[in-house]
C-alpha positions in Angstrom: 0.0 0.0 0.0 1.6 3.6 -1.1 2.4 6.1 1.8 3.9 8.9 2.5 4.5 11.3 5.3 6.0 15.1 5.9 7.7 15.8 9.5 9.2 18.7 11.0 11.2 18.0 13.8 12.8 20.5 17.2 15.2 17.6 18.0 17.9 15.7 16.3 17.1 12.8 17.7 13.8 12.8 16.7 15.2 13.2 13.1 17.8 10.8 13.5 15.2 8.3 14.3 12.8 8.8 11.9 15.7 8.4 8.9 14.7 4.6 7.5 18.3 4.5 6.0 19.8 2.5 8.7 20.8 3.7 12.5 21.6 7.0 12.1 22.9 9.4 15.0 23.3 13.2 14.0 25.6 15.8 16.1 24.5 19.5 15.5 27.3 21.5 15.2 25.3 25.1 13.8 24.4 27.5 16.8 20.6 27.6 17.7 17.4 26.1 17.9 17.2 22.6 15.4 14.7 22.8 12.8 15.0 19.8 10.3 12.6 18.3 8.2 11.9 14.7 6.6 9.8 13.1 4.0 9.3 9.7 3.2 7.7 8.1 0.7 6.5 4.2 0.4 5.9 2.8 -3.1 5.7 -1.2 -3.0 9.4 -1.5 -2.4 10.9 1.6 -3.1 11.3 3.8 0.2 12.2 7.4 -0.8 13.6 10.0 1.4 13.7 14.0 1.1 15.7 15.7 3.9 16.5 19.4 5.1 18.8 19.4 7.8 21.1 22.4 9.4 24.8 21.9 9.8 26.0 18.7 11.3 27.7 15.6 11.6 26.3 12.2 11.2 27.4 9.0 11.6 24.9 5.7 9.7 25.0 2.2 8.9 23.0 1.3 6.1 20.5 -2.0 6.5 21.5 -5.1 6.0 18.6 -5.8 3.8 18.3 -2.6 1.5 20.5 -1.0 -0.9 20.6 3.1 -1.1 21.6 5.4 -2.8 22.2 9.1 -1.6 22.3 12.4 -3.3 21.6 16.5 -3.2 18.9 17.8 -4.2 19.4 21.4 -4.3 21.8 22.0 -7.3 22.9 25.5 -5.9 23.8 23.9 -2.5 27.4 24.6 -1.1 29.3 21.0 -1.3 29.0 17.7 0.9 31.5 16.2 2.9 30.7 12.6 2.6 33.3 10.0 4.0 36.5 11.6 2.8 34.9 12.5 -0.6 33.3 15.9 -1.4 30.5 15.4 -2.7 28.6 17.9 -5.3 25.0 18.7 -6.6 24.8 15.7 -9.7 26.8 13.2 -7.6 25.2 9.8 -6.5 26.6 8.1 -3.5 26.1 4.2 -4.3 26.0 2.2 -1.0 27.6 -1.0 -0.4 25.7 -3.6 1.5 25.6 -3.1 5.5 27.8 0.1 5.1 29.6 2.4 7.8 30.4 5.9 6.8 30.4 9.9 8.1 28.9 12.5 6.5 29.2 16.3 7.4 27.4 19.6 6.4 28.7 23.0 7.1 25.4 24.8 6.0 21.6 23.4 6.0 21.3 20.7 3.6 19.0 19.1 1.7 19.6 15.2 0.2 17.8 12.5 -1.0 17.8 8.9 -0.8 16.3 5.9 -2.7 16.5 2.4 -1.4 15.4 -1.3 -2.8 15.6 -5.1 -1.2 18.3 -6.7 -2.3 16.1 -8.8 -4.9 14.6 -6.3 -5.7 17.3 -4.1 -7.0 19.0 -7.1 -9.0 15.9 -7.3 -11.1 15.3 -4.0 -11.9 19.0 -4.0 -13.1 18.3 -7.0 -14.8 14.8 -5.7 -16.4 16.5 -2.3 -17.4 19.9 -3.0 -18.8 19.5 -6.9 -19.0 21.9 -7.8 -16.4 21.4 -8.1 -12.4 22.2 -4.6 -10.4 24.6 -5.3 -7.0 25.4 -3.6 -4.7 29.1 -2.6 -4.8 31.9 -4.0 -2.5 32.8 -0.2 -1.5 30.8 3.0 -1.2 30.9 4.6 -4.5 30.8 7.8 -5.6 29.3 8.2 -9.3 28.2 11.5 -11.2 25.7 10.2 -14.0 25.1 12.1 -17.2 23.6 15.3 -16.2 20.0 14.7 -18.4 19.9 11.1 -16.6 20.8 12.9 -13.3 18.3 15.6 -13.9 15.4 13.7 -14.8 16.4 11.4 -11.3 15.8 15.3 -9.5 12.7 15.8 -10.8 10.8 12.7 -10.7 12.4 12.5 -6.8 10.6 16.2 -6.6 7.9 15.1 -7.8 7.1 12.5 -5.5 7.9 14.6 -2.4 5.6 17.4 -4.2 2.8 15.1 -4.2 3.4 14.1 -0.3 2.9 17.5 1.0 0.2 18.5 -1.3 -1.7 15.4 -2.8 -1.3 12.6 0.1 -4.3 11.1 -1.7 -3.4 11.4 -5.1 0.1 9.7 -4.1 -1.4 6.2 -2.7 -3.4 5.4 -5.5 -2.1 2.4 -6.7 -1.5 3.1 -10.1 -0.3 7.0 -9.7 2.4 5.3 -7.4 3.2 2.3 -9.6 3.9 5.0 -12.8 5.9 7.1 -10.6 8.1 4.0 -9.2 8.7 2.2 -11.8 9.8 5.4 -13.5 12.4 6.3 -10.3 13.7 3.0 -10.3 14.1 3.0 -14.1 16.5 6.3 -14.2 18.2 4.9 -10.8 19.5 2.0 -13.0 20.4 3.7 -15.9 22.1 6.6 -13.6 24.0 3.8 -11.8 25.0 1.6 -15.2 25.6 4.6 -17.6 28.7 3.8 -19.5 29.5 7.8 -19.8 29.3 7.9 -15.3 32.0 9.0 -14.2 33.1 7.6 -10.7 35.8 9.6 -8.0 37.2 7.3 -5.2 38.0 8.4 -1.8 41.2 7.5 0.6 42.4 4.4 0.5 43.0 4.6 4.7 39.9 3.1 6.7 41.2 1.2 9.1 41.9 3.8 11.6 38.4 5.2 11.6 37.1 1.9 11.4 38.6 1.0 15.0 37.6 4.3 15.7 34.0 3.8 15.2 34.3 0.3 16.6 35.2 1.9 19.8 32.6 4.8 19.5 30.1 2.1 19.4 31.5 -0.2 21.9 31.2 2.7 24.6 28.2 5.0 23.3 27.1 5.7 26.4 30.3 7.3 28.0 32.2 10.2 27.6 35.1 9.6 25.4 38.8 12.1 25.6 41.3 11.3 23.1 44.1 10.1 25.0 42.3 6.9 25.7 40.7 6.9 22.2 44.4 7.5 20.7 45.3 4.6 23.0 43.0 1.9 21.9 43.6 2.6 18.7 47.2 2.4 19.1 47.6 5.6 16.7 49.1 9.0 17.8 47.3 12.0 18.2 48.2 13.3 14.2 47.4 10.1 13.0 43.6 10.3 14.2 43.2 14.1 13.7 44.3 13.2 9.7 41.9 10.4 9.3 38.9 12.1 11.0 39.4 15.3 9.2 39.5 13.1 5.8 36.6 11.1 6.8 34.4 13.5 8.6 35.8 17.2 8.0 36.3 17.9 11.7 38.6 17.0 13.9 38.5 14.3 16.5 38.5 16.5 19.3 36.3 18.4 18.2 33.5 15.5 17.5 34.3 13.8 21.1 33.0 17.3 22.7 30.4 17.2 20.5 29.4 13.9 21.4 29.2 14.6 24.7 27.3 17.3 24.3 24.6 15.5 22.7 24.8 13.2 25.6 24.3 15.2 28.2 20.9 17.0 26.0 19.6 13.7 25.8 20.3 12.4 29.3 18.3 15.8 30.0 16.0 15.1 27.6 14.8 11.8 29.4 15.7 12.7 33.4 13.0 14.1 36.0 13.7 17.2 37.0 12.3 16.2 40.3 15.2 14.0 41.1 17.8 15.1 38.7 20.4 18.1 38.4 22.0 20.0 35.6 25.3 19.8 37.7 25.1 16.0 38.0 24.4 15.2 34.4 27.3 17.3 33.6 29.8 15.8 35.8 28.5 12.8 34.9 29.7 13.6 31.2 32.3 14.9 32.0 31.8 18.8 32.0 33.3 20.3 35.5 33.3 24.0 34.0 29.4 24.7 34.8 29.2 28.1 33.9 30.8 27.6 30.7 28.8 23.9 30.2 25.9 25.5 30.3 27.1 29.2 27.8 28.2 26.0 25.4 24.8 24.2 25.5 22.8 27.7 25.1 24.5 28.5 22.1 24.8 24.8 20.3 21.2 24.2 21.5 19.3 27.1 21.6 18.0 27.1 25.1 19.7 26.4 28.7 20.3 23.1 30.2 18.1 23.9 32.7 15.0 24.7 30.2 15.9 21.0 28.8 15.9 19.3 32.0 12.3 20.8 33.3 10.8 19.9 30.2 8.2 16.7 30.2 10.3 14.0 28.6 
């Protein structure tokens, strides 16, 4: 049955849970109140995503069972920093299967995403240019002909068009089968086209893959980057290279940030009744209260204390 639905979150974690990509967890690194907006689209098995978000940081694992791709849709939007590649209005992002990767914005953004079933997306590739579509062993980057790539834009438009203004008019059954069978067919031709041109990025992962490996082994403490350097068994350049390449900020800088987000969402979720802002920050790590809470006013918009009385 075709669905769709338009969301405007307050919260990044809200957001980051609404994304059907795969876990996603987003760090806001812009100054102010979060305002971010998704909408998602069901047709059969296509799943569809349009997305604004302001400047952040994510980190996402795609599913196990889906293959995405990613891409912008605003083609005057300032570049992408996606997992050591920069990535430009008419680039595609081609996900490998169960895939780990960073993505940073410096600015709002706006991106979409299609995804299929693994079956799914072999026989399209197979009904379209008569051979079966896989998934590829590494994250690829591809930039398809422009008209391919443009027609891709609009029909994804289209279909996020028709979920804020025409709900009804988008789960008919045969308005949605015309418009997905039409997305998927430009997908596979903007992922096969023999004039694609594809970019690489670094050859280096495995330093920030133990460094996610240990980000997810301890998500729940406060992380400092002697002990992070030390697990690893890099030094502190070492790390600060690879997470610059890989997520365009610096490891120190994404720790904080992380902790940060922490402590808003302990907050978030503790009774004000039997909770403190000075034990939630100690407990992540922040001593400095006066400057803790300057820090969260200005990432988050509003004091700790605001955060903590409000119903969770």
């Amino acid at each position: 049955m075709p669905s769709s639905s338009v969301t405007t979150f307050t919260d990044p974690y809200e957001h980051q849970h609404a994304i059907l990509t795969g876990p996603v967890e987003l760090f806001v690194t812009e100054r102010g109140h979060y305002t971010g907006q998704l909408t998602r689209v069901e047709l059969d098995c296509l799943r569809i995503h349009r997305n604004r978000e302001p400047a952040l940081v994510a980190h996402a694992i795609t599913d196990d069972d889906r293959i995405p791709i990613f891409f912008l849709t605003d083609t005057q939007q300032a570049a992408y920093f996606h997992s050591g590649l920069e990535l430009l209005p008419g680039d595609i992002i081609f996900y490998a299967k169960s895939s780990e990767y960073y993505r940073r914005s410096f600015s709002e953004a706006r991106w979409g995403a299609m995804s299929l079933p693994v079956q799914e997306l072999a026989a399209a590739g197979e009904a379209v240019v008569g051979r079966e579509l896989t998934a590829p062993a590494s994250n690829r980057l591809i930039r398809p002909p422009p008209s391919l790539m443009t027609r891709l834009l609009r029909l994804h438009e289209a279909a996020g068009h028709l979920a804020e203004t025409a709900p009804d008019i988008l789960a008919h059954p045969e308005v949605a089968r015309v418009i997905k069978q039409e997305l998927v067919r430009v997908m596979v031709a903007c992922l096969t086209d023999p004039a694609a041109v594809e970019r690489r990025g670094p050859s280096q992962q495995a330093v920030i893959r133990r460094f996610e490996q240990i980000l997810e082994a301890r998500q729940n403490e406060p992380l400092y980057m002697t002990e992070v350097c030390a697990a690893i068994g890099v030094s502190d350049r070492t790390l600060r290279q690879r997470c610059q390449e890989h997520l365009g900020i610096n490891p120190h800088r994404y720790l904080w940030l992380r902790r940060m987000h922490q402590a808003r969402r302990a907050l978030t979720v503790a009774a004000a009744e039997t909770n403190t802002v000075t034990e939630i920050a100690t407990d992540h790590g922040f001593w400095e209260f006066g400057r803790f809470a300057g820090a969260y006013r200005l990432l988050f918009g509003e004091a700790p204390s605001t955060t903590l009385r409000r119903p969770a």
